[in-house]
DOSE-133046 format. One record per atom (N, C-alpha, C): residue in one letter; x, y, z. Coordinates in steps of 0.02 Angstrom, whole numbers, padded with zeros to 5 digits, always signed. Layout:
<drendos>
aXYZ;...
</drendos>
This chain:
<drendos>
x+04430+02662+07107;x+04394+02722+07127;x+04379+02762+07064;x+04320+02771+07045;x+04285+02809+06999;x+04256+02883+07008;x+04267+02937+06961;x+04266+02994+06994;x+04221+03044+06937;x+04155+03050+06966;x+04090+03069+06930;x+04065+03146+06942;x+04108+03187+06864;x+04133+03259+06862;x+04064+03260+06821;x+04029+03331+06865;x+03969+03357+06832;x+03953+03411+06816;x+03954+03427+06766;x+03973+03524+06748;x+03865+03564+06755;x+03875+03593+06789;x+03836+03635+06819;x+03819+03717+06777;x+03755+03693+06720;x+03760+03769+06690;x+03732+03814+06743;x+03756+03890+06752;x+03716+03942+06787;x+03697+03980+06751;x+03643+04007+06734;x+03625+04060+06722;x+03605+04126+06729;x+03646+04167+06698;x+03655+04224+06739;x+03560+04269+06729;x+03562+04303+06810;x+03497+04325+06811;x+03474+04370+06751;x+03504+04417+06721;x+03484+04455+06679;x+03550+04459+06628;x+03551+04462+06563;x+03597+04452+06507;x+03649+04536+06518;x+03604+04591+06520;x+03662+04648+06531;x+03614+04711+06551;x+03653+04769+06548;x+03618+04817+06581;x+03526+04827+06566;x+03517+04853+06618;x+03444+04850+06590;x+03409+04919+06556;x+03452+04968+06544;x+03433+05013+06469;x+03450+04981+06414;x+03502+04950+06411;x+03529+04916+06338;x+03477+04849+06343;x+03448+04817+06411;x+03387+04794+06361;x+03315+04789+06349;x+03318+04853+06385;x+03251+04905+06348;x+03269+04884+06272;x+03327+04894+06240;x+03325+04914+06177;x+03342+04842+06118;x+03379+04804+06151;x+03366+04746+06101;x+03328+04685+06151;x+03316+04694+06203;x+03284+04631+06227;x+03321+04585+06270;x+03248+04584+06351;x+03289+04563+06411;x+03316+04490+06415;x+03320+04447+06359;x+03337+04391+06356;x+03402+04377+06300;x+03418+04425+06273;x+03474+04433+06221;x+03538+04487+06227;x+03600+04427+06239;x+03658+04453+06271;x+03680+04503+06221;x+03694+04538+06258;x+03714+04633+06210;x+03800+04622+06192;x+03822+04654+06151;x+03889+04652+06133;x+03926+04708+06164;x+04003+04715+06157;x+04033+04755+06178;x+04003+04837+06171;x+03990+04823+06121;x+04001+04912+06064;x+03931+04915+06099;x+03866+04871+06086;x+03820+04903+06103;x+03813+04926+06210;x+03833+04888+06269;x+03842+04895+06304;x+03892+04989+06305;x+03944+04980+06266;x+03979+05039+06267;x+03944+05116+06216;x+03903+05086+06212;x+03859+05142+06167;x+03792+05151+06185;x+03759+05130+06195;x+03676+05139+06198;x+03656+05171+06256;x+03633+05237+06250;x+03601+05272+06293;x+03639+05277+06367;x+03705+05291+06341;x+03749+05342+06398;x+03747+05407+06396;x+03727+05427+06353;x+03716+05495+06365;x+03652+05531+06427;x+03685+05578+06462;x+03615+05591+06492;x+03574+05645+06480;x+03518+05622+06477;x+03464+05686+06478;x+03411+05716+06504;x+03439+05698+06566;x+03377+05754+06605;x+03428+05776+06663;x+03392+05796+06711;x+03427+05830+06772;x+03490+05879+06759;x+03505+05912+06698;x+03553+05956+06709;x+03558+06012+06758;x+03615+06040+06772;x+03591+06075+06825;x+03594+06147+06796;x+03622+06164+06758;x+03615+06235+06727;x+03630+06246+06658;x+03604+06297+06629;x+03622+06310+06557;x+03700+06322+06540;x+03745+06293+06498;x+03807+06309+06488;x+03813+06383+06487;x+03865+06406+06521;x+03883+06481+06505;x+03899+06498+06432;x+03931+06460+06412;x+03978+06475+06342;x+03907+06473+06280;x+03855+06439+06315;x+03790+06452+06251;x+03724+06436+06272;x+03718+06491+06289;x+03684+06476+06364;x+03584+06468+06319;x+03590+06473+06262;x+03533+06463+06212;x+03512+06368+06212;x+03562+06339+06241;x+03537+06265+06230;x+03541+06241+06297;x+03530+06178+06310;x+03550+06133+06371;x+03613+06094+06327;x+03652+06064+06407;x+03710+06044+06368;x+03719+05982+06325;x+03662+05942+06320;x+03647+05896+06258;x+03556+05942+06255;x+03587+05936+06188;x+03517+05966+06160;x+03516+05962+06104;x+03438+05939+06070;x+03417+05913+06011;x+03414+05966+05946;x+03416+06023+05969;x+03409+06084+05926;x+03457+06111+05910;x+03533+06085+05926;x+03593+06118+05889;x+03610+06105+05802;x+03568+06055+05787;x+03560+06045+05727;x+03493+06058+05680;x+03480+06057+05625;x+03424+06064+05586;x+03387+06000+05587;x+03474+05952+05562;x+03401+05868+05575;x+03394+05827+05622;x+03320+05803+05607;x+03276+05780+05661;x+03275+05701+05655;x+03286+05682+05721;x+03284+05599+05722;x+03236+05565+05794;x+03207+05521+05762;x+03176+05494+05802;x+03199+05458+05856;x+03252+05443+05840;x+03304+05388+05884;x+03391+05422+05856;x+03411+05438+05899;x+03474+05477+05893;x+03524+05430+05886;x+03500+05379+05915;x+03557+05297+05922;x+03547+05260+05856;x+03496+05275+05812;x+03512+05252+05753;x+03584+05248+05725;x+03624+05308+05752;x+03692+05304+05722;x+03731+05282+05739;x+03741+05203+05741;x+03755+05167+05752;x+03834+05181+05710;x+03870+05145+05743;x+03939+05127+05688;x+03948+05066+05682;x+03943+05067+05616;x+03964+05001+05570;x+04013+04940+05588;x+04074+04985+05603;x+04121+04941+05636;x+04128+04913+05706;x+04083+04953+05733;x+04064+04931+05807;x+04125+04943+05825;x+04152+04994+05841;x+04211+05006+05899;x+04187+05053+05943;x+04234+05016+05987;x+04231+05048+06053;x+04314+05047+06074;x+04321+05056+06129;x+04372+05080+06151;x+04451+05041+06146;x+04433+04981+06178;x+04479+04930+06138;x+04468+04895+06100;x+04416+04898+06071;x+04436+04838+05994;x+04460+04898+05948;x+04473+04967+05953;x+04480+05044+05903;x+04545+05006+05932;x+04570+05010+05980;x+04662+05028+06002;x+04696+04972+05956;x+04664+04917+05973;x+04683+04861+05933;x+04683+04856+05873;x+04634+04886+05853;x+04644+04884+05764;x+04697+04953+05728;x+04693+05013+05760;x+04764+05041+05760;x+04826+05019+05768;x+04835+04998+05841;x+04881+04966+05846;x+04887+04911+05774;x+04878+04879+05751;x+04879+04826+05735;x+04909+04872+05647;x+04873+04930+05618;x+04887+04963+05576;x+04945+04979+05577;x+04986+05020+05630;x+05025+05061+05627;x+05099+05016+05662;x+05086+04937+05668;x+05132+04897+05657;x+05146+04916+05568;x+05120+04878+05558;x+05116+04866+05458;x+05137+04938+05448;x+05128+05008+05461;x+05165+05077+05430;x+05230+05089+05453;x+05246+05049+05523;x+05297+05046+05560;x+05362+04999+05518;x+05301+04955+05496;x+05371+04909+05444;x+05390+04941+05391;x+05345+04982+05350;x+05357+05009+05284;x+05410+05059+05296;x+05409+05110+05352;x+05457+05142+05375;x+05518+05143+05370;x+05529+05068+05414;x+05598+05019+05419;x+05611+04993+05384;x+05564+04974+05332;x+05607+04963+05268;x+05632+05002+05223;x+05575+05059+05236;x+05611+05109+05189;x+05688+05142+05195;x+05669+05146+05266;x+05762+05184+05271;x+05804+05117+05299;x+05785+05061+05319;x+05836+05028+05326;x+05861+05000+05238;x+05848+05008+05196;x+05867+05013+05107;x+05866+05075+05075;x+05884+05121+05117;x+05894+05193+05097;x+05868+05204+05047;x+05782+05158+05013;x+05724+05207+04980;x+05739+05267+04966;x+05740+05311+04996;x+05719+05372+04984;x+05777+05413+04927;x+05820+05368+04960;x+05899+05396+04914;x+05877+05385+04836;x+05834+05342+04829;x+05800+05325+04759;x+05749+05375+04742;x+05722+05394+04761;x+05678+05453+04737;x+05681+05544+04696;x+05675+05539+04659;x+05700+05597+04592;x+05700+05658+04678;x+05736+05713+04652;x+05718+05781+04714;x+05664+05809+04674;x+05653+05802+04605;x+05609+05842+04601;x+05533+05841+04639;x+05520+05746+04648;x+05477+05728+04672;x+05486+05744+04763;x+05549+05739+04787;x+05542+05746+04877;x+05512+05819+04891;x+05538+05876+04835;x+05530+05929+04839;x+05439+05951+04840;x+05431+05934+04776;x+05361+05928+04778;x+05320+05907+04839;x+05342+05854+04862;x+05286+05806+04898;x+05309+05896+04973;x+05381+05899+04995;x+05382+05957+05052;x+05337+06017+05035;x+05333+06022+04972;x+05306+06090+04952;x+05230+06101+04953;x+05201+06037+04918;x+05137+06010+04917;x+05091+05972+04933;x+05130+05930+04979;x+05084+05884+05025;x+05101+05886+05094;x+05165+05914+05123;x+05162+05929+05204;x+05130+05999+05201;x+05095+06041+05192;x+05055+06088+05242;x+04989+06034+05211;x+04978+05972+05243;x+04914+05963+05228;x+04926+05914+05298;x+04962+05932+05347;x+04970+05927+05398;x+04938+05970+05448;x+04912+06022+05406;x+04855+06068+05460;x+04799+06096+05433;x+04793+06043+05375;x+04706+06023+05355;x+04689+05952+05419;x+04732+05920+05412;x+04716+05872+05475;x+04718+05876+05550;x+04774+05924+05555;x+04754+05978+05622;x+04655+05980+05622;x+04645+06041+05565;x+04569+06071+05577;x+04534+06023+05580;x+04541+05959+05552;x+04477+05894+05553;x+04481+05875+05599;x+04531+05868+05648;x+04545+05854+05715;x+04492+05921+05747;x+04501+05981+05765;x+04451+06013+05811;x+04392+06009+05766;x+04371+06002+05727;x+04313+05990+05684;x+04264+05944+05730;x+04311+05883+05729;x+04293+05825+05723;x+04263+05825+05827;x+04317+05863+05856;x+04312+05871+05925;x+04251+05895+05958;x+04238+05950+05893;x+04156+06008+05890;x+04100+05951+05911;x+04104+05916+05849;x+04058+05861+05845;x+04038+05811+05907;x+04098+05799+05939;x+04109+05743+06013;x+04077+05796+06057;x+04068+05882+06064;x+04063+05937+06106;x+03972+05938+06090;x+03962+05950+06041;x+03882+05954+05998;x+03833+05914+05987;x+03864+05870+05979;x+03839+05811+05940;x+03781+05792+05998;x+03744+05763+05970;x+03684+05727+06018;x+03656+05654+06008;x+03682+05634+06083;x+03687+05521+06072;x+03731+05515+06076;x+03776+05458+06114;x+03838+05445+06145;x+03865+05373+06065;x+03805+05358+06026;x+03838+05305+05968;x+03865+05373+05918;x+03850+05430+05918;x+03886+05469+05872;x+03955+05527+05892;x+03951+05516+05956;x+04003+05555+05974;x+04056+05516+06024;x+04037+05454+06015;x+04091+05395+06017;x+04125+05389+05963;x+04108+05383+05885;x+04136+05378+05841;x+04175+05450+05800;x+04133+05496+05828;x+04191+05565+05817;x+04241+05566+05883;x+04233+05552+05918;x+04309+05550+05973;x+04349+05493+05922;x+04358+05445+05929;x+04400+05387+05885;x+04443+05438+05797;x+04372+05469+05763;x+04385+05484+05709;x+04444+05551+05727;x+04423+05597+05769;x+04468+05635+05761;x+04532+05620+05785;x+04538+05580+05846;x+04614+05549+05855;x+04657+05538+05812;x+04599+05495+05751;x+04626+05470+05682;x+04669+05528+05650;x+04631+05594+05651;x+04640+05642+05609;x+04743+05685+05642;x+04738+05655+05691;x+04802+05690+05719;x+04852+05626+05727;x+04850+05571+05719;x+04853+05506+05679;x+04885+05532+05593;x+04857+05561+05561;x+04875+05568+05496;x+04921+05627+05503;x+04911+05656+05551;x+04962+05732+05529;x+05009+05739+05558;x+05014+05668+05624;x+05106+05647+05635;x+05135+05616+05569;x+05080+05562+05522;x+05115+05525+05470;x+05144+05581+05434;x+05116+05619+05413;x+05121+05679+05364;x+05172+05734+05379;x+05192+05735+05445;x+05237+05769+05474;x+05320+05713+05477;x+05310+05646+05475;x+05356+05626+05498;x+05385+05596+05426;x+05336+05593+05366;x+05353+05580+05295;x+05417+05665+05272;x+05370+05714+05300;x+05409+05760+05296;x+05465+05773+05320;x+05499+05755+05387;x+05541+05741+05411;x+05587+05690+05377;x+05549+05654+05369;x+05622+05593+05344;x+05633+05626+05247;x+05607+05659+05203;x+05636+05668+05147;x+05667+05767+05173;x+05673+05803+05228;x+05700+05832+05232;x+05758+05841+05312;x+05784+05774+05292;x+05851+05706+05360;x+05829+05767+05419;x+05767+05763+05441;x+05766+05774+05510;x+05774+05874+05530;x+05769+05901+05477;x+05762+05940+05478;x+05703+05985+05499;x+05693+06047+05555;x+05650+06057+05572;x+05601+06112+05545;x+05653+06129+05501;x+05636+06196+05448;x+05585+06194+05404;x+05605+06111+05392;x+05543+06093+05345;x+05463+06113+05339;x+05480+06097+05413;x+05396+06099+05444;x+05368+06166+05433;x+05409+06210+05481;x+05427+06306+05465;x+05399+06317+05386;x+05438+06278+05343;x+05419+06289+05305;x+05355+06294+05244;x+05314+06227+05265;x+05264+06213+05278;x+05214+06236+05283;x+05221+06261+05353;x+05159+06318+05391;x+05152+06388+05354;x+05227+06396+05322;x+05235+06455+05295;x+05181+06446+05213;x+05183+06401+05194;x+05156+06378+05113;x+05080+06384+05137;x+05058+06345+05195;x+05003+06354+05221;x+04961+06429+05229;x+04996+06470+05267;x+04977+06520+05296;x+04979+06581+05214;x+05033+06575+05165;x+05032+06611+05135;x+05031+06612+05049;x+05042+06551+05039;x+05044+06519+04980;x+04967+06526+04937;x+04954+06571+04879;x+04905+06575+04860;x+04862+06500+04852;x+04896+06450+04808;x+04857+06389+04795;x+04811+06353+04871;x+04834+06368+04908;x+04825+06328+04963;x+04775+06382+05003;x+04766+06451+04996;x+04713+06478+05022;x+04634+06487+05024;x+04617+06457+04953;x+04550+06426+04963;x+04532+06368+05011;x+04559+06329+05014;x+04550+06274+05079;x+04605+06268+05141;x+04621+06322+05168;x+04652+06379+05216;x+04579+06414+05238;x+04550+06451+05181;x+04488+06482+05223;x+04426+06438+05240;x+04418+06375+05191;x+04358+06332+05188;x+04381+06300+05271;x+04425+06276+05284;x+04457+06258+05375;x+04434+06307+05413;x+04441+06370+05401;x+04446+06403+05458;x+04374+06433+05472;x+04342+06448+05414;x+04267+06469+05413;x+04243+06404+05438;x+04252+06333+05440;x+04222+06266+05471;x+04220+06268+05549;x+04258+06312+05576;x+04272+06312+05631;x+04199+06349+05687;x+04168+06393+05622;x+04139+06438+05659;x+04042+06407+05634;x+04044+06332+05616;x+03976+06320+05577;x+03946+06309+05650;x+03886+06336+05671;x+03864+06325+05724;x+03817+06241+05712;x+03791+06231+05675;x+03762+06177+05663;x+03806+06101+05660;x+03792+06051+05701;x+03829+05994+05705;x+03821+05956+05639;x+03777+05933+05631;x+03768+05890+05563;x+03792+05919+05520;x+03779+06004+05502;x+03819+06017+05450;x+03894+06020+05438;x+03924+06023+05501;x+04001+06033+05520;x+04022+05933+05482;x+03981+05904+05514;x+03988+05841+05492;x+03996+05834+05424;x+03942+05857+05388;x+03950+05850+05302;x+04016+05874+05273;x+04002+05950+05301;x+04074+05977+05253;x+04111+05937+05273;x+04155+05928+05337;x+04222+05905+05354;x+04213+05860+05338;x+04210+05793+05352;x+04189+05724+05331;x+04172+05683+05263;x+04151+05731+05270;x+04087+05703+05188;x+04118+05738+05138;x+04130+05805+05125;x+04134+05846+05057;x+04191+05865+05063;x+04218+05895+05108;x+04309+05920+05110;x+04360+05840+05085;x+04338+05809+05137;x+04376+05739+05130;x+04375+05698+05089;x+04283+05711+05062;x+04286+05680+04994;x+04316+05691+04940;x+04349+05763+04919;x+04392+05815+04875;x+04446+05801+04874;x+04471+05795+04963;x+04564+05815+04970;x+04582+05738+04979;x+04557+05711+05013;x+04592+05622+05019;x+04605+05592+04948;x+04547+05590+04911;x+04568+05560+04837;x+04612+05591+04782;x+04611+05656+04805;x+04690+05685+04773;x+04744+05678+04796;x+04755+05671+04865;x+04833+05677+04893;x+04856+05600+04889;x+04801+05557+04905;x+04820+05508+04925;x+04812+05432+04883;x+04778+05459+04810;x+04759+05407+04778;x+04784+05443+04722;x+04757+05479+04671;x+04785+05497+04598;x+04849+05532+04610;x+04859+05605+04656;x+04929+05596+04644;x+04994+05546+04657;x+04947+05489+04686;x+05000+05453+04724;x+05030+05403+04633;x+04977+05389+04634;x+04964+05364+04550;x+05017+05395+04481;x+05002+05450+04498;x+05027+05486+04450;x+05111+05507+04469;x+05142+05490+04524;x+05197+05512+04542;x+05250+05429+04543;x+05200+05379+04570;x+05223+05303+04560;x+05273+05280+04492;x+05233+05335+04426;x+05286+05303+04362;x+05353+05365+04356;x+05366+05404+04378;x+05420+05429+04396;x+05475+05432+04470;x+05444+05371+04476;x+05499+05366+04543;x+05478+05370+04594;x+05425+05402+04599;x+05386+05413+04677;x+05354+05366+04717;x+05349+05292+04711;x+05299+05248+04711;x+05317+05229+04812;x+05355+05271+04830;x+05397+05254+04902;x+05335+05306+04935;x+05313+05333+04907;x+05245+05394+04940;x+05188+05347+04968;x+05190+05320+04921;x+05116+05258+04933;x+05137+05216+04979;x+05194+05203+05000;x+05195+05161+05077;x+05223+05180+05141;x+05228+05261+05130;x+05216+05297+05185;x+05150+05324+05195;x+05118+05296+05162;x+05028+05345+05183;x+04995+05285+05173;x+05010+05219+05169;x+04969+05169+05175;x+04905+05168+05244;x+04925+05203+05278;x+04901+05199+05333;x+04854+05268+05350;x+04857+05302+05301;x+04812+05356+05280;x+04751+05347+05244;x+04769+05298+05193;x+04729+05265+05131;x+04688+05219+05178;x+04716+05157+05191;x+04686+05108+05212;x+04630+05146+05281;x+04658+05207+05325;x+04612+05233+05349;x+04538+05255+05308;x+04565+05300+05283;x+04493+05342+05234;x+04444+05303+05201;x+04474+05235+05180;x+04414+05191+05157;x+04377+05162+05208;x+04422+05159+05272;x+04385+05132+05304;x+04322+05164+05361;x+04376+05250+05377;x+04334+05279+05386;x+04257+05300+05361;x+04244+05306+05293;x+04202+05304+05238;x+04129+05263+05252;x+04151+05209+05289;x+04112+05161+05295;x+04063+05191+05355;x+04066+05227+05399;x+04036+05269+05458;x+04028+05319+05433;x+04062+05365+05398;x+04011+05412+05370;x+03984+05430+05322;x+03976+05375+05272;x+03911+05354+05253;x+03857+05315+05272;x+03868+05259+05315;x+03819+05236+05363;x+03768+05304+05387;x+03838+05348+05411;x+03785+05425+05466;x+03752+05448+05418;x+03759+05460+05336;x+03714+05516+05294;x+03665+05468+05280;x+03660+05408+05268;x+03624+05380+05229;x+03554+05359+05272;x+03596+05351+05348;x+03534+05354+05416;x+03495+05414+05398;x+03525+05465+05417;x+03473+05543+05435;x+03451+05554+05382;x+03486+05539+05312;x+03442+05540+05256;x+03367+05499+05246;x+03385+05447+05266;x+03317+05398+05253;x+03248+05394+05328;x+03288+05447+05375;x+03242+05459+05422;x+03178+05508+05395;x+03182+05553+05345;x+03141+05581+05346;x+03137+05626+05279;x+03098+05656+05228;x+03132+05699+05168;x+03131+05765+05184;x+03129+05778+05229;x+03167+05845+05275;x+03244+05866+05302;x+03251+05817+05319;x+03328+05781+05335;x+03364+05783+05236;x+03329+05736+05222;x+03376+05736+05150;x+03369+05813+05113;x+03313+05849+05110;x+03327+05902+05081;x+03359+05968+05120;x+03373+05971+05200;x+03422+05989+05230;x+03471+05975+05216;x+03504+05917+05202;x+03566+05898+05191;x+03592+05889+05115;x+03543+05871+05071;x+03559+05893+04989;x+03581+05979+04994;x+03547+06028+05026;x+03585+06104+05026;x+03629+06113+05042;x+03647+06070+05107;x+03705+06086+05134;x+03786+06067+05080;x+03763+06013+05062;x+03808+05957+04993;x+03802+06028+04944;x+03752+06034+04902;x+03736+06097+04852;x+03800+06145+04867;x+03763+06180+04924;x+03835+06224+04959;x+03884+06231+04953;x+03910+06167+04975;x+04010+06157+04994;x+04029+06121+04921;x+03986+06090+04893;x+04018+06057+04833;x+04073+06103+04790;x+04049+06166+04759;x+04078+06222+04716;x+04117+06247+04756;x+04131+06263+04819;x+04176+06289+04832;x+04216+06232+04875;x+04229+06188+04875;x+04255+06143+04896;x+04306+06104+04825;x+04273+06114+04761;x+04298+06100+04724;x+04347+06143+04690;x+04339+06194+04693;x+04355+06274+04680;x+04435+06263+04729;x+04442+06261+04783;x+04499+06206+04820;x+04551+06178+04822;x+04495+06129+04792;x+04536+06064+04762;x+04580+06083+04693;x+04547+06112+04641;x+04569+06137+04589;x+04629+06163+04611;x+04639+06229+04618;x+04682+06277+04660;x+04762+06206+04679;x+04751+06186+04701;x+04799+06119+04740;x+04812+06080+04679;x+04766+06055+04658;x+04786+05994+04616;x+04823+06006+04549;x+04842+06096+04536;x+04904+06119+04483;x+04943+06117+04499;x+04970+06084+04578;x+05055+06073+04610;x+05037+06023+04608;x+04997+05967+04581;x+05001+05901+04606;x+05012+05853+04522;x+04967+05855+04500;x+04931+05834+04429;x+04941+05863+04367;x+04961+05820+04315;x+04963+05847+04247;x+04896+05890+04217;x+04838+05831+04237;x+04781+05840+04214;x+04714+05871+04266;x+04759+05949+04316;x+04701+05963+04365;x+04634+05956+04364;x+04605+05986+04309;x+04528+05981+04288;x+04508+05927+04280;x+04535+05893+04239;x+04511+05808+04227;x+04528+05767+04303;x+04549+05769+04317;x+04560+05749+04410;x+04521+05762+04439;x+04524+05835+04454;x+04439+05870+04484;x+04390+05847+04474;x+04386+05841+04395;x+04313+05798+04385;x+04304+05741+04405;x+04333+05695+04391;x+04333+05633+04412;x+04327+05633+04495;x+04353+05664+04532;x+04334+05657+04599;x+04257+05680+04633;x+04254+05741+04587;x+04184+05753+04604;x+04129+05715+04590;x+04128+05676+04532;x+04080+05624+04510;x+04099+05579+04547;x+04157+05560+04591;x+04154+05488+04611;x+04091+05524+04675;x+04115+05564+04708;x+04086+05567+04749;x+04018+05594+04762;x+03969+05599+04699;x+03923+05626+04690;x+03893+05570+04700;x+03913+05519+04648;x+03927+05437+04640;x+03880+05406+04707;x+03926+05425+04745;x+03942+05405+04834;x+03889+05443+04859;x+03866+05499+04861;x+03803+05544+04897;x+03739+05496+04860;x+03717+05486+04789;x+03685+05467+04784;x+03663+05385+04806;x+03724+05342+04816;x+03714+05283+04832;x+03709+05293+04903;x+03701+05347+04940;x+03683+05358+05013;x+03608+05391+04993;x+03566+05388+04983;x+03512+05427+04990;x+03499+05482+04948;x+03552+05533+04915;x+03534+05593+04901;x+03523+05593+04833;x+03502+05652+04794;x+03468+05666+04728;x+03516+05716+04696;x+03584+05702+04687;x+03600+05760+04652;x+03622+05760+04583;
</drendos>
């Protein structure tokens, strides 16, 4: 007895939704990210003007200066969506989870000078509520923003941002054994500590930018471009040949974020930049703007951090001028 197995292709009637293929085409199967992104947002039929601003509709194209022809241009690079983001976190904060356990299961830390634990409590935990503000920053943006591919990727990013300021809170915790004062203490350096009140007010004046794209630049683009490569790359550098080198694998997961974050928002400037030279010379002012006093800041901070503040400063600012211009801009 012989037994004559015949596999039967079906083809499915249409590949996927039929707005997503309005947009790449009714014969070409759509991917996760784009199915989870493309033109969920809605825009028509609202039923009333928001109370809280009652000058716009509640997606509306005019909360910003720049103009796009296609709002879904802003695409993200990495294509996440909801679970392939969990998964690749997850998957991160295994690997920070080990560095952890190794650190205190080999009592690390017992190795580290005080002058350096002291420092890092004094000068790098209140930067636990610079990541607070990039967190509602970042929230503004998911609230403002207009197109569901750009305020998909600010929901993810700001999670990120409260993501860094448990690391930053719990680095603080473990070099002061669980102590809660620390933190107290912290908020206190924050709230009153001269060095730290130029970018104390640059946070809190961010809070009140009515414009989305621009809230985007500063926080994102120019704050982050300033404070990430100091906290988390040169002083980490500079603290590594005296003993400190146990810093760099508690913020691995800070670092390895910001580069990667980087990759989306420069994708976003380099889009709205090349949409139009209206857009780029909107957004070269806005850069103009925050640069000097953003650096002004950084300075201020980087004399609790760095031998060489100014020469640090500089170097960060050119990297990242560096970085604006290899996105589009002229500065």
């Amino acid at each position: 007895m012989t037994l004559d197995i015949k596999s039967v292709e079906i083809k499915p009637i249409r590949q996927t939704y039929g707005h997503v293929a309005r947009r790449i085409g009714e014969d070409k199967a759509a991917t996760r990210y784009e199915e989870a992104t493309y033109d969920l947002q809605a825009v028509t039929n609202f039923h009333y003007l928001p109370t809280y601003n009652s000058k716009y509709e509640l997606y509306d194209e005019r909360k910003t200066a720049i103009k796009m022809s296609d709002w879904y241009k802003f695409l993200d690079p990495r294509q996440y969506y909801y679970s392939n983001y969990v998964m690749t976190r997850a998957k991160q904060q295994e690997v920070a989870e080990q560095n952890f356990n190794f650190i205190e299961k080999r009592d690390l830390l017992f190795t580290m000078p005080i002058e350096i634990k002291e420092q890092i409590l004094n000068s790098v935990l209140p930067l636990r509520h610079y990541e607070w503000g990039a967190n509602m920053n970042n929230l503004q943006l998911v609230s403002e923003s207009y197109g569901s591919a750009l305020a998909n990727a600010a929901t993810f990013h700001a999670e990120d941002r409260l993501g860094n300021a448990q690391y930053i809170t719990r680095i603080g915790l473990l070099l002061g054994e669980n102590e809660g004062s620390v933190l107290d203490d912290a908020k206190e350096i924050w709230l009153e500590d001269s060095s730290w009140q130029p970018l104390r007010k640059l946070v809190e004046d961010s809070f009140v930018v009515e414009d989305w794209f621009e809230l985007f630049t500063l926080q994102n683009l120019v704050m982050d471009g300033f404070i990430h490569p100091l906290f988390f790359d040169l002083y980490e550098q500079e603290i590594s040949t005296k003993g400190g080198n146990i810093q760099s694998m508690m913020t691995e997961f800070i670092s390895t974020w910001f580069e990667e974050s980087n990759k989306w928002v420069d994708k976003t400037i380099s889009v709205a930049v090349s949409e139009s030279e209206e857009n780029k010379q909107i957004i070269t002012d806005w850069v103009n703007k925050y640069i000097p006093l953003v650096e002004e800041a950084t300075l201020a901070l980087a004399g609790n951090l760095v031998s060489n503040p100014s020469e640090t400063v500089s170097t960060i600012k050119e990297n990242l001028i560096a970085r604006l211009n290899k996105n589009g801009l002229n500065l």
